[in-house]
C-alpha positions in Angstrom: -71.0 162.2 93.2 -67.5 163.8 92.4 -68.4 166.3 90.2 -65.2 167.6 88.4 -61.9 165.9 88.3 -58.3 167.4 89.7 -55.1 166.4 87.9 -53.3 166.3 91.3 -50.5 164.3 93.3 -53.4 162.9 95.5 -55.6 162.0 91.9 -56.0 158.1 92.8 -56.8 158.3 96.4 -60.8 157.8 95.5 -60.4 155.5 92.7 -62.3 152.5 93.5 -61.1 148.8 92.3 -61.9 148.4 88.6 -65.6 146.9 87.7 -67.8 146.8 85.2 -71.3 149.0 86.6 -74.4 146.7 86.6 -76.1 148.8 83.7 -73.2 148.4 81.6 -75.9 147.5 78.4 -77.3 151.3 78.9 -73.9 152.8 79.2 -72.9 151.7 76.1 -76.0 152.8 73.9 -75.5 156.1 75.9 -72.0 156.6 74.1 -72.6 157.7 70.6 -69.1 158.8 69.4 -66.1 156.5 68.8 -63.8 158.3 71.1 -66.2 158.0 73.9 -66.3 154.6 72.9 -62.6 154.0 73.0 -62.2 155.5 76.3 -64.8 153.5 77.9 -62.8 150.1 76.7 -59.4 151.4 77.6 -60.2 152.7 80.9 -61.6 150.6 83.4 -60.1 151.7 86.4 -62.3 154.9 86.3 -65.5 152.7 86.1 -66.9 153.3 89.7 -67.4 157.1 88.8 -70.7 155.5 86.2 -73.7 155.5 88.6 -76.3 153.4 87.2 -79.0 155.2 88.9 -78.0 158.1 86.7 -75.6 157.0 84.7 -75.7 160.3 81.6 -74.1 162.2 84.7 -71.8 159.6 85.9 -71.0 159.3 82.1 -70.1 162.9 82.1 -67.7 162.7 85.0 -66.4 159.2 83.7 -65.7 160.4 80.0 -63.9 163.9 81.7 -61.5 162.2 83.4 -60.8 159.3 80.9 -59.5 162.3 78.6 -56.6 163.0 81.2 -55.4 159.8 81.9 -55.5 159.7 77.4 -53.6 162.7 77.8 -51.3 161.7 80.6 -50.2 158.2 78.9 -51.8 156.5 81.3 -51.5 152.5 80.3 -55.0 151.4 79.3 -56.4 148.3 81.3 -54.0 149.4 83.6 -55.2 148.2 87.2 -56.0 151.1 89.9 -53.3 149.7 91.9 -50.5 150.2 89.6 -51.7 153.7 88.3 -51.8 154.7 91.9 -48.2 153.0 92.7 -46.6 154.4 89.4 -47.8 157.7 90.3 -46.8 157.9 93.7 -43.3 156.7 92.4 -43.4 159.6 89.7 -43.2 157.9 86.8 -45.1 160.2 85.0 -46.2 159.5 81.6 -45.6 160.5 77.9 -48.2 163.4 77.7 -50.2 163.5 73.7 -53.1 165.7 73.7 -56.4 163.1 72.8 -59.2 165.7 71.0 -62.9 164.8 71.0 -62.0 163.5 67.3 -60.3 160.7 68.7 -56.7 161.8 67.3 -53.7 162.4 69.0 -51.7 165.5 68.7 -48.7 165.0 70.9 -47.3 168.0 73.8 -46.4 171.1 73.1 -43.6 171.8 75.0 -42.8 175.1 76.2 -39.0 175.8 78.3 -39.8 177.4 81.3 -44.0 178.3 80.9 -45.0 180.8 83.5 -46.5 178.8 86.2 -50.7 179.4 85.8 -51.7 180.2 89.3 -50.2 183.8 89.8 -51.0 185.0 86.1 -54.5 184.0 85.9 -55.3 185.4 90.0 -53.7 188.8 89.1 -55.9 189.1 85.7 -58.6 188.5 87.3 -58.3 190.9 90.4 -57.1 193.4 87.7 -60.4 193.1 85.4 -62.8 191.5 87.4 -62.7 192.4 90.7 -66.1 192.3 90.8 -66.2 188.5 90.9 -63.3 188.1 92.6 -64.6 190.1 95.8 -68.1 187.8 95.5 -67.7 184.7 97.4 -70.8 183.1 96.2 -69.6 183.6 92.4 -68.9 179.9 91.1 -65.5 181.1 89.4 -64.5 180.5 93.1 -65.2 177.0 93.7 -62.9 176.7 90.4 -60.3 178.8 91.7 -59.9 177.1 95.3 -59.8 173.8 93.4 -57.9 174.2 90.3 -55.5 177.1 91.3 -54.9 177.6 95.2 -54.5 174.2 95.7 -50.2 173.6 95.2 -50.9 169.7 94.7 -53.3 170.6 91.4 -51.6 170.2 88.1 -53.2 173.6 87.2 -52.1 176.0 90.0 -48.4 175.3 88.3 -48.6 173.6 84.9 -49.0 174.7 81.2 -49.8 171.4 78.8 -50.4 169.0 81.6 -52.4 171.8 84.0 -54.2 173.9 82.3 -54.8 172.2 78.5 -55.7 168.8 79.8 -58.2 170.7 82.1 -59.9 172.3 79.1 -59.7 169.7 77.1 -61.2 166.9 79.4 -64.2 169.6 79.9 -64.5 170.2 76.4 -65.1 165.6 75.8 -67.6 166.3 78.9 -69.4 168.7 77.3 -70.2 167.4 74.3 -71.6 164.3 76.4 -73.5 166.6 78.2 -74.7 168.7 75.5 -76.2 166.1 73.2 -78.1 164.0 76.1 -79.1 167.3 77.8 -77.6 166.4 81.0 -79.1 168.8 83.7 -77.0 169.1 87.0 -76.3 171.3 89.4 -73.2 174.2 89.3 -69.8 172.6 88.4 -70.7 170.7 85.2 -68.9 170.0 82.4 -70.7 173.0 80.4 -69.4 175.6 83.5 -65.7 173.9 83.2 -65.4 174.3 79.6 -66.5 178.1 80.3 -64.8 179.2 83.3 -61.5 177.8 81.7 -61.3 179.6 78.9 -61.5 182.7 81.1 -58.3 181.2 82.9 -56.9 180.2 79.6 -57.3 184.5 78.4 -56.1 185.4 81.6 -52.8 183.5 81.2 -52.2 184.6 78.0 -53.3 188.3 78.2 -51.0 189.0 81.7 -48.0 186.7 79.4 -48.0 189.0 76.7 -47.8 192.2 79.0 -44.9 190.6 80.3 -41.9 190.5 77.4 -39.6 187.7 79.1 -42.8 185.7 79.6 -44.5 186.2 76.6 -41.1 185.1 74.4 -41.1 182.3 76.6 -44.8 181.1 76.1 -44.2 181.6 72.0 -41.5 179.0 72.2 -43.9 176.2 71.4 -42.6 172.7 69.9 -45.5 170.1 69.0 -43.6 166.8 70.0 -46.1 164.4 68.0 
């Protein structure tokens, strides 16, 4: 089971060929809210992450990444050939930030955002070099993934790195949360968490830095 999701140049390479899962009945009772609902209809190309045999954690993983490809524009119905073709040809997508309300609030574009990656690494060997010098802390499995890899989103993105991370995490969670979904480290719940640790550690090491910080304040909602 693929147990968190990477905005990344490589994003489609598992994607398997759009279909239904066998206990579609049960997924659907499973989904209680209508924008879990409505990503379930107008996303079938991430059906094969719904494993029947236990389908409240393949829900959790399916509704996650259905909030990025909402975020990223991607065309619902689309088929897993074309995403993976348009995205390879980089025609990336009008990017509109899809809440767990179901609304859409559009980008907010910032000119020339510090890149995540260095500001968040450097916060936290400054203030928690205590996890950062424990290997077996599961902040690192985050870090590896979302940061120190230079073909995630996140290691070098503001609105289409970092807030579509949190935000996908955040739709997980409340799947998780109300059908008490128990799993193993790397769960929604744990995403939701160790990003907003990223999210302070971007902003604090901004602000210390003047050009950066006028630069980050420069926000346009471009609903």
């Amino acid at each position: 089971m693929k147990i968190f999701f990477l905005v990344s140049l490589v994003m489609f390479s598992s994607i398997a060929a759009a279909k239904k899962p066998a206990c579609w009945d049960k997924v659907v009772e499973r989904l209680k809210e209508p924008s879990e609902k409505y990503l379930l209809v107008n996303h079938p190309a991430l059906y094969s992450f719904v494993e029947c045999e236990q389908p409240d954690l393949g829900l959790g993983v399916f509704i996650h990444e259905a909030a990025h490809f909402e975020d990223l524009g991607i065309p619902h119905k689309a088929s897993t050939e074309d995403i993976e073709r348009w995205w390879q040809e980089g025609k990336f997508f009008k990017f509109s930030l899809y809440t767990i309300d179901g609304n859409k609030h559009g980008e907010m574009q910032i000119k020339n955002a510090p890149e995540p990656r260095k500001l968040i690494i450097d916060f936290l060997e400054k203030f928690h070099p205590e996890v950062m010098s424990n290997p077996d802390h599961t902040i690192h499995s985050f870090i590896e993934s979302y940061l120190n890899d230079p073909e995630t989103y996140s290691s070098y993105l503001f609105t289409k790195g970092l807030v579509t991370e949190l935000n996908a995490y955040t739709h997980g969670l409340r799947f998780e949360y109300r059908n008490q979904v128990e799993q193993a480290l790397l769960g929604q719940r744990y995403g939701v968490v160790i990003f907003l640790i990223f999210f302070k550690g971007y902003i604090h090491q901004a602000k210390a830095n003047k050009t950066l910080w006028d630069q980050l304040s420069r926000i346009e909602n471009t609903n």
